[in-house]
N, CA, C and O of each residue as an XYZ file, in Angstrom:
792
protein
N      95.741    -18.780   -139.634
C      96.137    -19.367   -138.362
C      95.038    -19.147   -137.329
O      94.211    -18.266   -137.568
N      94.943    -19.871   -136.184
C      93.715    -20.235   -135.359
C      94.468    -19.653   -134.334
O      95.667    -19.915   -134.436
N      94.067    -18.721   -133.070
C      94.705    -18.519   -131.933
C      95.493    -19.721   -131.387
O      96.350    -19.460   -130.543
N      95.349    -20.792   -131.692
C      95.935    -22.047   -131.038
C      97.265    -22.320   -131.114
O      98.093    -22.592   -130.244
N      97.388    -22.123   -133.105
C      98.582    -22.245   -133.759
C      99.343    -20.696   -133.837
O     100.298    -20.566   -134.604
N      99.064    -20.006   -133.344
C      99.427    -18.426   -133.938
C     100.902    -18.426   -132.511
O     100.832    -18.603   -131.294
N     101.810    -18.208   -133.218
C     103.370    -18.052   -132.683
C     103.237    -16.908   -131.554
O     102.479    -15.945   -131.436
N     104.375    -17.460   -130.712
C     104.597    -16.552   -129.511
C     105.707    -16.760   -128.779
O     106.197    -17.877   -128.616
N     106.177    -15.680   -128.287
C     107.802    -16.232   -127.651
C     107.024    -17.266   -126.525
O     105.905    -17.284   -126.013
N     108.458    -18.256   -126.416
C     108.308    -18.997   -125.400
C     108.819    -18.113   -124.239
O     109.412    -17.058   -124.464
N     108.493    -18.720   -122.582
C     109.128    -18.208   -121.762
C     109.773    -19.259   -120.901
O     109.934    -20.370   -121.407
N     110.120    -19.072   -119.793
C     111.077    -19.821   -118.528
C     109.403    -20.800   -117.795
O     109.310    -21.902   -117.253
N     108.366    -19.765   -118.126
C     106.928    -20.619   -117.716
C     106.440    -21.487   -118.204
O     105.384    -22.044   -117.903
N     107.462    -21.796   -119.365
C     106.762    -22.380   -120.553
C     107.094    -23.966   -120.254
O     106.272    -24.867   -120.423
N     108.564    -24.169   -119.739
C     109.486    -25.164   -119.901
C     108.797    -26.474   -119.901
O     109.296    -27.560   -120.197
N     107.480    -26.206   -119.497
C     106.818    -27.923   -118.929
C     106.400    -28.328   -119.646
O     106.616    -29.479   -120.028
N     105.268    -27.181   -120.346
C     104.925    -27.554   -121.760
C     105.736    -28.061   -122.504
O     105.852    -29.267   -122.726
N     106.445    -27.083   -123.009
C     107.192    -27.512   -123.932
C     108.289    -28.471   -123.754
O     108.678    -28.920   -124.832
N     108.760    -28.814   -122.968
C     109.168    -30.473   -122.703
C     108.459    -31.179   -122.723
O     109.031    -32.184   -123.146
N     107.125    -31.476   -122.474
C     106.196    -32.645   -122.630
C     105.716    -32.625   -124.210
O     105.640    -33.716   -124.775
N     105.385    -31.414   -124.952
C     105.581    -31.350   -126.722
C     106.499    -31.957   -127.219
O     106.375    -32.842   -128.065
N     107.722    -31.477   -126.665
C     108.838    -32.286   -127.925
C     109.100    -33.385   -127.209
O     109.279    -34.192   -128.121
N     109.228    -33.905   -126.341
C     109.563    -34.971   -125.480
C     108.177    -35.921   -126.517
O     108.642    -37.007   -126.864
N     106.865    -35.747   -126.967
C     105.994    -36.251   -127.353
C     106.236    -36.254   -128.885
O     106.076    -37.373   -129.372
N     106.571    -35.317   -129.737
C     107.052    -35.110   -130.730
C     108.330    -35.798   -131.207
O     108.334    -36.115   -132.396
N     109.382    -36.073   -130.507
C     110.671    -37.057   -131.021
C     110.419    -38.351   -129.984
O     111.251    -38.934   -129.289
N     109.337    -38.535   -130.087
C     109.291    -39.991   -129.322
C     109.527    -41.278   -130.331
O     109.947    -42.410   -130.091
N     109.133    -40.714   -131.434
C     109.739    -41.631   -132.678
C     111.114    -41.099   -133.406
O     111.742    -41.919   -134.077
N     111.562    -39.860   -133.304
C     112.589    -39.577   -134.046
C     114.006    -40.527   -134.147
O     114.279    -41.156   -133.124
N     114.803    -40.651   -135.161
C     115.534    -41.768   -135.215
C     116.667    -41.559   -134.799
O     117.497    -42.451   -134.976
N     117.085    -40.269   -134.088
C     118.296    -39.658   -133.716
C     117.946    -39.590   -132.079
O     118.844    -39.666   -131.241
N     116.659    -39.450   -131.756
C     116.589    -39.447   -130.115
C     116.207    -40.618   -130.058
O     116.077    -40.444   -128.846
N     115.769    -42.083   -130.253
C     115.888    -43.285   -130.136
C     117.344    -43.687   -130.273
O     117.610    -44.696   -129.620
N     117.953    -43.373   -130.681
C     119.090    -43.849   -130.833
C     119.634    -43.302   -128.865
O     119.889    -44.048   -127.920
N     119.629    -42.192   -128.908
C     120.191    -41.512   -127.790
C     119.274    -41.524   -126.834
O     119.644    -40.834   -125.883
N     117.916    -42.164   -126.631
C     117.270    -42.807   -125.499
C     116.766    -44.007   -125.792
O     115.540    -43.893   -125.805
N     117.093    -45.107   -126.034
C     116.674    -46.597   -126.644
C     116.141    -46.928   -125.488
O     115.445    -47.900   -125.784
N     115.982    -46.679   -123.980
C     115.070    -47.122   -123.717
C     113.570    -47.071   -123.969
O     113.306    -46.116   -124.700
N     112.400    -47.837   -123.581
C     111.126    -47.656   -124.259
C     110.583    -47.066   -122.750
O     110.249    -45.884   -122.659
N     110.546    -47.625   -122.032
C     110.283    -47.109   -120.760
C     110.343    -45.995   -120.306
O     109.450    -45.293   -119.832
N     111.489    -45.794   -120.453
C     112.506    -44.849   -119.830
C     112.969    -42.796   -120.542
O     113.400    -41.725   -120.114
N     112.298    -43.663   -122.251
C     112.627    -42.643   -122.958
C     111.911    -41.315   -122.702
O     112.502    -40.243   -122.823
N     110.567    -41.412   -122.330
C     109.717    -40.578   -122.106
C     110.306    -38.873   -121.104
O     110.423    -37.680   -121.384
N     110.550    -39.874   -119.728
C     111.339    -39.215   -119.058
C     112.622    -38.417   -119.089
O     112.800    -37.290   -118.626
N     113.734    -39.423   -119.894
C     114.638    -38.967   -120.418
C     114.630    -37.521   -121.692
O     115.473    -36.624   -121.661
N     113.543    -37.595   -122.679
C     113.504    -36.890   -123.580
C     112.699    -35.332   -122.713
O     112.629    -34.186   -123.157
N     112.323    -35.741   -121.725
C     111.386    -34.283   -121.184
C     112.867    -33.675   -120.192
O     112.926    -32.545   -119.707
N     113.640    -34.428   -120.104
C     114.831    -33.671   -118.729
C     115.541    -33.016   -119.738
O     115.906    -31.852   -119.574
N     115.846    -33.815   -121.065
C     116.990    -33.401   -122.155
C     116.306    -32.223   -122.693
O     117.074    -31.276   -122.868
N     114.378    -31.883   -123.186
C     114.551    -30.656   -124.003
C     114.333    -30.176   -122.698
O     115.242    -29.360   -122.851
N     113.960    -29.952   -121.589
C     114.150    -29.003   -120.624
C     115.601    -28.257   -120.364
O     115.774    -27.045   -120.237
N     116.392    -29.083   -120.327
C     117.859    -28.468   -120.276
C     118.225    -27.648   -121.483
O     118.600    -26.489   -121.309
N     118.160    -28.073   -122.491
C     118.396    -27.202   -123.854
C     117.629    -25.989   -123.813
O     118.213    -24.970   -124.182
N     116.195    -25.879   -123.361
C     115.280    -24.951   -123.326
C     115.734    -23.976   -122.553
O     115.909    -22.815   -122.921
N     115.975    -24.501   -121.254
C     115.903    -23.459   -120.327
C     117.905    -23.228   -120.253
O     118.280    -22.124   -120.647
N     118.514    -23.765   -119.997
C     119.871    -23.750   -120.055
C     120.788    -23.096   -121.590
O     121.834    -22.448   -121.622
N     120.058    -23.492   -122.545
C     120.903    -22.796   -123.882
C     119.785    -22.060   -124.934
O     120.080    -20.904   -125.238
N     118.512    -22.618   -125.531
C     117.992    -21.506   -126.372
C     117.219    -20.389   -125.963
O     117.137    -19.389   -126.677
N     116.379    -20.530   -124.357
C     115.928    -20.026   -123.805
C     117.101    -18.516   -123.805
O     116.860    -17.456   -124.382
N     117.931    -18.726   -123.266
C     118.845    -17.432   -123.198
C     119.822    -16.845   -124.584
O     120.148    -15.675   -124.782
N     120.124    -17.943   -125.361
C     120.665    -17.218   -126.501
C     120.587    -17.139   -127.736
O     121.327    -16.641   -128.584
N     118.944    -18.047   -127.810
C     118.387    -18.208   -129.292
C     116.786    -17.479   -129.207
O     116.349    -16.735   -128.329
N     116.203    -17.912   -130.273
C     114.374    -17.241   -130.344
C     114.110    -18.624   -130.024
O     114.739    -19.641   -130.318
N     113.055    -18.454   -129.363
C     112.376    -20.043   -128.717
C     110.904    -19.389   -129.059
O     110.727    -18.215   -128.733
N     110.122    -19.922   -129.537
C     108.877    -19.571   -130.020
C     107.887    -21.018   -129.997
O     108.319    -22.100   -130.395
N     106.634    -20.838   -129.514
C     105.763    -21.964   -129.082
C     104.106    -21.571   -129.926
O     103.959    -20.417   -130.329
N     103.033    -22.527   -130.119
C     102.170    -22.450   -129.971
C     101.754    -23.115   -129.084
O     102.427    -23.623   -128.187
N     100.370    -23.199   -129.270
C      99.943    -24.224   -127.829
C     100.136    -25.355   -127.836
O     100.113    -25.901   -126.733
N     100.450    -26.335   -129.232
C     100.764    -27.387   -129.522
C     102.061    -27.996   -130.082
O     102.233    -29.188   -130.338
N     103.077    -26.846   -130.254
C     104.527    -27.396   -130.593
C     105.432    -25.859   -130.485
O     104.960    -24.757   -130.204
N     106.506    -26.117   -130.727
C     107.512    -25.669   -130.410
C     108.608    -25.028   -131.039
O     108.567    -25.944   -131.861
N     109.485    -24.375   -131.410
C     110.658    -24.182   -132.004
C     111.724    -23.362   -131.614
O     111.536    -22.161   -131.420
N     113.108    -24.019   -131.444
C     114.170    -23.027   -130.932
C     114.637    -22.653   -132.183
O     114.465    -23.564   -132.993
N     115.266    -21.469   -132.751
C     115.742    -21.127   -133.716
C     117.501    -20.573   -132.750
O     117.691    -20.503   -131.536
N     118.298    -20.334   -133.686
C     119.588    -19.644   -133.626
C     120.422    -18.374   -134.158
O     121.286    -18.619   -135.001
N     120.293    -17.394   -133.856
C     120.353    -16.463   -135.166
C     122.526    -16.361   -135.201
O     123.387    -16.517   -134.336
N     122.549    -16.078   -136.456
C     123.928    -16.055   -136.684
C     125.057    -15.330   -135.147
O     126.123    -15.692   -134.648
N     124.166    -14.287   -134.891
C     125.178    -13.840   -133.740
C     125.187    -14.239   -132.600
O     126.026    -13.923   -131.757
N     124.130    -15.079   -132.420
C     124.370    -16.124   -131.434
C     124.696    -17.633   -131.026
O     124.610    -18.228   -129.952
N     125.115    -18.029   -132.340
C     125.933    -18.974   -132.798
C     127.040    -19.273   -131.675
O     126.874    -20.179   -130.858
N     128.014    -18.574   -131.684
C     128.980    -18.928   -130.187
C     128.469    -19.111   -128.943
O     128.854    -20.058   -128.257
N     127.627    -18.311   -128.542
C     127.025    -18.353   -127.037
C     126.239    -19.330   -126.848
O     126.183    -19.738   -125.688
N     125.247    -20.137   -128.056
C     124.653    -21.298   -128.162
C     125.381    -22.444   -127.532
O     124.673    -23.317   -127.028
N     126.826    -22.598   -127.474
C     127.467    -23.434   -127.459
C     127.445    -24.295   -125.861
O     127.931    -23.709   -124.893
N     127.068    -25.181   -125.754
C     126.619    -25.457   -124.245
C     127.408    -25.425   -123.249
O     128.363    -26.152   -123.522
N     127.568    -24.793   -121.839
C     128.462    -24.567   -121.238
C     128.754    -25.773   -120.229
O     127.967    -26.713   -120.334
N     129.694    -25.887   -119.333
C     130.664    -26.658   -119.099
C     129.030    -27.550   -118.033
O     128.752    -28.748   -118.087
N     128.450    -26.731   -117.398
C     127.595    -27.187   -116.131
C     125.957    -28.107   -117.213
O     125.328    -29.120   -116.907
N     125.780    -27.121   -118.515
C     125.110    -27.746   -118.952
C     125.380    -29.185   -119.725
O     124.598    -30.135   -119.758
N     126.488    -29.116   -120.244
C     126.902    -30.581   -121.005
C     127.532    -31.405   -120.006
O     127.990    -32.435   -120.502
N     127.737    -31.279   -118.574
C     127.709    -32.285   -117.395
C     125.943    -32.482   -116.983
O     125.425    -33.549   -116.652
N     125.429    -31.508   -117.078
C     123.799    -32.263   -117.354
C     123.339    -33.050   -117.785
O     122.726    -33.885   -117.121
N     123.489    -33.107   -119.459
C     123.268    -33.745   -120.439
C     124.201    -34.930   -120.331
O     123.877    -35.826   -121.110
N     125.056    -35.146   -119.739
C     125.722    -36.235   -119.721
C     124.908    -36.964   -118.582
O     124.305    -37.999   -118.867
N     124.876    -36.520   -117.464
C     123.931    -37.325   -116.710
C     122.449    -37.923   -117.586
O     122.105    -39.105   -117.579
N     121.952    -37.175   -118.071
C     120.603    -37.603   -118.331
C     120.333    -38.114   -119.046
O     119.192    -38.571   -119.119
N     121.552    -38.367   -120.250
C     122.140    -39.714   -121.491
C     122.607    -40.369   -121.043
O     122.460    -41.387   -121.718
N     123.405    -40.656   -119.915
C     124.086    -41.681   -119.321
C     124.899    -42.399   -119.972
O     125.945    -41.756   -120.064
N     125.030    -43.796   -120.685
C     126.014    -44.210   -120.970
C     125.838    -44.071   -122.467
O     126.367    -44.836   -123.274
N     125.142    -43.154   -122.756
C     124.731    -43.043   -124.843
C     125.595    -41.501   -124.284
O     125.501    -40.961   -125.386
N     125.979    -40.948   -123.840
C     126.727    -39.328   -123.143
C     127.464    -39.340   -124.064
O     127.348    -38.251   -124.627
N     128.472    -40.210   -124.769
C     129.796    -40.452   -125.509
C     129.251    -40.390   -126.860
O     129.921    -39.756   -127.675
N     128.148    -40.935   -127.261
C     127.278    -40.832   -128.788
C     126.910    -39.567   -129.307
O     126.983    -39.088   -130.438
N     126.434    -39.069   -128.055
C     126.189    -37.662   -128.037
C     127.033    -36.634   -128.148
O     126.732    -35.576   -128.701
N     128.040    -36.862   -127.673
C     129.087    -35.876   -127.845
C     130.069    -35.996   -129.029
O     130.831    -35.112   -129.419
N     129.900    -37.442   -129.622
C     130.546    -37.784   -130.828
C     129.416    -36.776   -131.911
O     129.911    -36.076   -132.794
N     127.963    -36.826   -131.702
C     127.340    -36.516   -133.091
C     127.731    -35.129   -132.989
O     128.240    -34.615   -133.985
N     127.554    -34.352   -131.803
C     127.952    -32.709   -131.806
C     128.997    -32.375   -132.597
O     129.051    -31.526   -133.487
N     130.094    -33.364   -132.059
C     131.559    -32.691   -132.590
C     131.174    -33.223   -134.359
O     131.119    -32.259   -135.123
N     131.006    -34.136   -134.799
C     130.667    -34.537   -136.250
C     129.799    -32.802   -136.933
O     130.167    -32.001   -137.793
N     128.885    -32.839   -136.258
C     128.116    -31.833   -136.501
C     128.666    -30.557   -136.964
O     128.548    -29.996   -138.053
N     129.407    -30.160   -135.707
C     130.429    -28.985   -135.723
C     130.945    -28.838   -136.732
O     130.815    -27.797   -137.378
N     131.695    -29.891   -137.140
C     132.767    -30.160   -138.140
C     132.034    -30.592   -139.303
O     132.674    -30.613   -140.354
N     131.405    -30.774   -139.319
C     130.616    -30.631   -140.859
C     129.384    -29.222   -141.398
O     128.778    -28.952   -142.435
N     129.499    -28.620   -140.013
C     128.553    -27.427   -139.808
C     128.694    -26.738   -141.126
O     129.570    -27.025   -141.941
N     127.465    -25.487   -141.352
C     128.467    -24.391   -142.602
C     129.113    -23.339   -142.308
O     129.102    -22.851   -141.177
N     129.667    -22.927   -143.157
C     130.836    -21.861   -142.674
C     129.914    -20.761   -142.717
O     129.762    -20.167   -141.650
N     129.227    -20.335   -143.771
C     128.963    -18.329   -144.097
C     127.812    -18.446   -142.625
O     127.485    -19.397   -141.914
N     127.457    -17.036   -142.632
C     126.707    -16.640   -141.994
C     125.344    -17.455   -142.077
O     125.138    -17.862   -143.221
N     124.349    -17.801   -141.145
C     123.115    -18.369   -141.600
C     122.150    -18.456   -140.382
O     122.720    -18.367   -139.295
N     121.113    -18.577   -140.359
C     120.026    -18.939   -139.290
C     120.215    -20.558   -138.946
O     120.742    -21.434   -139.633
N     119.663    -20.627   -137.779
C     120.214    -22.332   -137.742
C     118.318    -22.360   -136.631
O     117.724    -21.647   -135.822
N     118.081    -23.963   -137.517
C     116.879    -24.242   -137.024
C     116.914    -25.089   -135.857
O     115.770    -25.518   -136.003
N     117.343    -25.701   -134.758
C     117.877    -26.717   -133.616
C     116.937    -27.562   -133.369
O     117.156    -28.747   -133.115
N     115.118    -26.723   -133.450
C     114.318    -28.028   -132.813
C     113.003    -27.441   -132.988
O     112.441    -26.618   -132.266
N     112.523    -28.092   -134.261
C     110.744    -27.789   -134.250
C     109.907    -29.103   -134.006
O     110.233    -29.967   -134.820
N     109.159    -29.414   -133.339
C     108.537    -30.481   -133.054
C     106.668    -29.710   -132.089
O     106.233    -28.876   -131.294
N     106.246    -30.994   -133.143
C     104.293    -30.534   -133.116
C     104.367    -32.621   -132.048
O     105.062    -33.635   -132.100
N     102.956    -32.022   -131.150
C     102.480    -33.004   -130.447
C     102.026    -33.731   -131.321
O     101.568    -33.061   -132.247
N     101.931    -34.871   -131.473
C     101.359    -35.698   -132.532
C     100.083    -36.014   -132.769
O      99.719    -36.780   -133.662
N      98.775    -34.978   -131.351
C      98.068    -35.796   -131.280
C      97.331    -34.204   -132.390
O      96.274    -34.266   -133.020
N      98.271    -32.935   -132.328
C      97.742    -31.613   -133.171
C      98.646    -31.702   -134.807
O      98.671    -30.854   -135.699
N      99.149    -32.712   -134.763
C      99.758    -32.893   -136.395
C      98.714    -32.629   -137.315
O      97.645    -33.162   -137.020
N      98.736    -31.909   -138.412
C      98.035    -31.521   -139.677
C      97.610    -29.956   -139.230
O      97.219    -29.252   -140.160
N      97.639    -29.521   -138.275
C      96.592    -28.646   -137.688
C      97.664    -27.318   -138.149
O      97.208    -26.186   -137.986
N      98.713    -27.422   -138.574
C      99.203    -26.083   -138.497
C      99.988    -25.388   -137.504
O     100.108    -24.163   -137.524
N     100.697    -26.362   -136.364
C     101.293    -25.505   -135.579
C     103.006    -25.573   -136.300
O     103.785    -24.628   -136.177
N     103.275    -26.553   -136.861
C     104.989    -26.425   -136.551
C     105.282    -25.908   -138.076
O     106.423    -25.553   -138.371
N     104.351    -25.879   -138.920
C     104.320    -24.994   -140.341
C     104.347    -23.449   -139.792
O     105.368    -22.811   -140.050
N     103.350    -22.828   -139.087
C     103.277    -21.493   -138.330
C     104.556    -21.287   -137.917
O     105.200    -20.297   -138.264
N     105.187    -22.567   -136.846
C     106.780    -21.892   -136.193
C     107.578    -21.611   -137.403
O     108.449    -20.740   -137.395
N     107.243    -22.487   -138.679
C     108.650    -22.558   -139.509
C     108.084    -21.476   -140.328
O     108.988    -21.058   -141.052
N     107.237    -20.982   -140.487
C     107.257    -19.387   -141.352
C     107.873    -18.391   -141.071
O     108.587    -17.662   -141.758
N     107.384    -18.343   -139.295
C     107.855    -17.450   -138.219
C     108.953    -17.023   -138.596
O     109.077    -15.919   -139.127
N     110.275    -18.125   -138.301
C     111.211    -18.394   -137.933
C     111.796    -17.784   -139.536
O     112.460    -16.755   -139.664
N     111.495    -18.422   -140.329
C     112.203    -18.066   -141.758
C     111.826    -16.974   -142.760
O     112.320    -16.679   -143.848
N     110.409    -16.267   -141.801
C     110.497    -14.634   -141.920
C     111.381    -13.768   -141.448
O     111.537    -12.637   -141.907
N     112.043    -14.280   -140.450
C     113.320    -13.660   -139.662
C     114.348    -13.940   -140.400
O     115.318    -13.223   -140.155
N     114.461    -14.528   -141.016
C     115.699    -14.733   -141.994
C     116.076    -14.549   -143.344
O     117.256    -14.519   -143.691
N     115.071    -14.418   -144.161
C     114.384    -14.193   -144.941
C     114.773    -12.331   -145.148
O     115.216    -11.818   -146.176
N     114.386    -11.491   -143.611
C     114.433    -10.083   -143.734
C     115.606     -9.901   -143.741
O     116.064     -8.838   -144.161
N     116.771    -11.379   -143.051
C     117.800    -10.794   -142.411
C     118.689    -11.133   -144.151
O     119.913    -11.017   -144.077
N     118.407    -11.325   -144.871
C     118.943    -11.958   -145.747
C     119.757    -13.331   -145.738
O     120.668    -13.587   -146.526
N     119.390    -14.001   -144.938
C     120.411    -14.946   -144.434
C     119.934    -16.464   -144.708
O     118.715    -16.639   -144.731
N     120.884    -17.727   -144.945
C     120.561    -18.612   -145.310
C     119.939    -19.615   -144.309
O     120.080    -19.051   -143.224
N     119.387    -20.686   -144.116
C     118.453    -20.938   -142.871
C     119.355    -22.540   -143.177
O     119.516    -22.959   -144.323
N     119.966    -23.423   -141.705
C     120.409    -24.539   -142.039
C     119.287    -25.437   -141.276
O     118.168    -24.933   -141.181
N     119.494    -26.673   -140.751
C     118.744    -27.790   -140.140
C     119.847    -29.043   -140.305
O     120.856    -29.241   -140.981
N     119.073    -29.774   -139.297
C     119.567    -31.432   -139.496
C     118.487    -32.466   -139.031
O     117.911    -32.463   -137.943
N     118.318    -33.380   -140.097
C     116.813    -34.413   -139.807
C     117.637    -35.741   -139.803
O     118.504    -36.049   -140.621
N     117.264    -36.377   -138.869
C     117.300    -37.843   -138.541
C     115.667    -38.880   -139.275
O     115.454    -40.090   -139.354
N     114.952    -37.833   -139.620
C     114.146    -38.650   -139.697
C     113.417    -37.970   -141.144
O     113.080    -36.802   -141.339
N     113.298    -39.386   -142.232
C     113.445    -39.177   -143.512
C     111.659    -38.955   -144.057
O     111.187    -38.513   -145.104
N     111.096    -39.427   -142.947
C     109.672    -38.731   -143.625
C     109.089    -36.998   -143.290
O     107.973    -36.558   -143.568
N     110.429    -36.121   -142.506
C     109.912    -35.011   -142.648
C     110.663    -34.158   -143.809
O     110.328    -32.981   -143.940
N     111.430    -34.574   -144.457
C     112.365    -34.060   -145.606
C     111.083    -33.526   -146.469
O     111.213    -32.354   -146.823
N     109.885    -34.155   -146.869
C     108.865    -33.591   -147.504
C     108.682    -32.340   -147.331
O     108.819    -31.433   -148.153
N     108.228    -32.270   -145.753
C     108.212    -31.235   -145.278
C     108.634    -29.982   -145.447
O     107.986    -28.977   -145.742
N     110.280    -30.182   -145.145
C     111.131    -29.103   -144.973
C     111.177    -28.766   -146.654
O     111.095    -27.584   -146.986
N     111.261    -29.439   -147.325
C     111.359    -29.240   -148.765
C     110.113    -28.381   -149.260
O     110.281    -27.821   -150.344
N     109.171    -28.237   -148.774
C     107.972    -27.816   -149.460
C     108.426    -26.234   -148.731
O     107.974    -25.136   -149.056
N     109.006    -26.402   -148.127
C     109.301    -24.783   -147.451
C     110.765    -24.256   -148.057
O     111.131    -23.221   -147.500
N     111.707    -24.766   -149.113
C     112.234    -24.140   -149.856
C     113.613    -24.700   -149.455
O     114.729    -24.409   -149.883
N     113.085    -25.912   -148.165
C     114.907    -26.171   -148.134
C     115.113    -27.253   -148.725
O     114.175    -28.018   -148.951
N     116.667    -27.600   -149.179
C     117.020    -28.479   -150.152
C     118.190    -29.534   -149.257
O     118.786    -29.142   -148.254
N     118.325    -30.683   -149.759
C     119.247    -31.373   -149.124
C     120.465    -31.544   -149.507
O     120.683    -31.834   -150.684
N     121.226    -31.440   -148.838
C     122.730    -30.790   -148.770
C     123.534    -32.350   -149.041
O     123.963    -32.730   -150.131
N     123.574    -32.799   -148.273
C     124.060    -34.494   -148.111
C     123.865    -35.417   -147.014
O     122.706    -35.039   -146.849
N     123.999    -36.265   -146.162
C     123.242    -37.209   -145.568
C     124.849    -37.861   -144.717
O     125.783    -38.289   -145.396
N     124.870    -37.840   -143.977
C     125.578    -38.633   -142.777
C     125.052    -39.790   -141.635
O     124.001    -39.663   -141.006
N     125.944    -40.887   -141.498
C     125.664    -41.247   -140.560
C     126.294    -41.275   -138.908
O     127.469    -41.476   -138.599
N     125.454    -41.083   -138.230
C     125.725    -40.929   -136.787
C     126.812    -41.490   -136.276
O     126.757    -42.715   -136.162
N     128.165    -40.751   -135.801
C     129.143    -41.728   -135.352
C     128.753    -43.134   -134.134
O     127.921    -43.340   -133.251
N     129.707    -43.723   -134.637
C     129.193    -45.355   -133.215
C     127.698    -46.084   -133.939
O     126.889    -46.636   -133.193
N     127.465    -46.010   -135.417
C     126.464    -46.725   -135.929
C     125.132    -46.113   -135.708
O     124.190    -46.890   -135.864
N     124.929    -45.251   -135.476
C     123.789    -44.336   -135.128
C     122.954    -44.135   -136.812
O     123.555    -44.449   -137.839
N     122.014    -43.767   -136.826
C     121.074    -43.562   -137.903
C     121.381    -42.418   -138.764
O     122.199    -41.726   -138.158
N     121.023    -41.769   -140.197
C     121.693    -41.548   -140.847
C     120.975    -39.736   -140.663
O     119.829    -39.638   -140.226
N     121.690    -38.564   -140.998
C     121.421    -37.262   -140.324
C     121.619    -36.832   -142.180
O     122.496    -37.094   -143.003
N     120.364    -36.095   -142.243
C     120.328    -35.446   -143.416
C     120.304    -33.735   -143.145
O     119.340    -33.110   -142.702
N     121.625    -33.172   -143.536
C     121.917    -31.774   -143.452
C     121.171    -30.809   -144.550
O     121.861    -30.529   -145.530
N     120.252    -30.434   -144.517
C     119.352    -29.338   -145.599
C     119.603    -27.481   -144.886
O     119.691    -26.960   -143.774
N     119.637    -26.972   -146.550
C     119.464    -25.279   -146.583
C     118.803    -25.293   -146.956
O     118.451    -26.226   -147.677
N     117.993    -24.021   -146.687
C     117.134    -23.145   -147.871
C     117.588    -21.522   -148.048
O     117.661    -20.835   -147.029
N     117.822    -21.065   -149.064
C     118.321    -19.869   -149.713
C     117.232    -18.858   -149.214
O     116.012    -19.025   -149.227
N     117.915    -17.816   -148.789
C     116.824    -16.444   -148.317
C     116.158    -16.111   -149.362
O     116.596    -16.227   -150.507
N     114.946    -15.632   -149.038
C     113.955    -15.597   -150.267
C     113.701    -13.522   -149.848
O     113.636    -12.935   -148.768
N     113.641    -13.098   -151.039
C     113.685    -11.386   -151.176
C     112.076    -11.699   -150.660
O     111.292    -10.766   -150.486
């Protein structure tokens, strides 16, 4: 790893960055097009939405870890409940989805309810700038992240909207579980584990 790509907690200083990373990073994803279809508009929209998640829910009750070029919130099992977005933040997020607010709250509850039961690490959001893709940053977050889980003995989940990073996640030991589509006609959400490795 290059000082560039080499992991580090995120902080509350961070938020700009790292909203303009993933905001740049799911600018194609097929689950935040769906939930910002504007083309214009999406840009903006996707930097208010990971700002709120960042600073409002993983920032305080998950590992949020950055390089200089991408990003990752992780979830660890005991903070699973407190993750859960509170009443002021999901009136946020409803503003800043606007009339897709109802899509959004349909895929959560789907989510929920198809979630897994045992104990496990939960991955919420790794995304590399597109212009540092190949370089090693969002491989670095996902080692990070699944060295922590890995020690903890624990199983690591995810959910991809978008079917050309399944390679990806697969080359790192996770497997695909089964494949849903987005309530209200939304694009299709592929649920993958990977088994803790001794």
């Amino acid at each position: 790893m290059t000082p560039t790509n080499t992991p580090k907690p995120a902080t509350i200083d961070d938020a700009d960055l790292i909203s303009r990373i993933l905001a740049d990073a799911f600018d194609d994803d097929p689950m935040m097009r769906w939930f910002f279809p504007g083309e214009t508009s999406r840009e903006t929209g996707l930097r208010r939405y990971f700002t709120t998640l960042f600073t409002r829910q993983y920032l305080r009750h998950g590992v949020c870890e950055r390089t200089d070029s991408a990003a990752a919130f992780w979830v660890a099992p005991e903070g699973q409940d407190k993750a859960v977005p509170d009443a002021e933040t999901v009136a946020e997020l409803t503003d800043i989805l606007g009339d897709r607010a109802p899509l959004f709250r349909a895929a959560v509850e789907a989510a929920v309810e198809h979630g897994p039961k045992e104990p496990h690490w939960y991955l919420a959001v790794v995304g590399a700038d597109p212009a540092a893709r190949g370089q090693g940053h969002g491989a670095a977050l996902l080692r990070s992240g699944l060295a922590r889980a890995d020690a903890a003995g624990m199983p690591v989940y995810l959910e991809s909207s978008k079917p050309d990073n399944l390679p990806f996640y697969q080359h790192f030991g996770f497997e695909v579980l089964g494949e849903d589509a987005l309530p209200g006609g939304g694009p299709t959400l592929w649920a993958m584990r990977r088994a803790p490795r001794v």
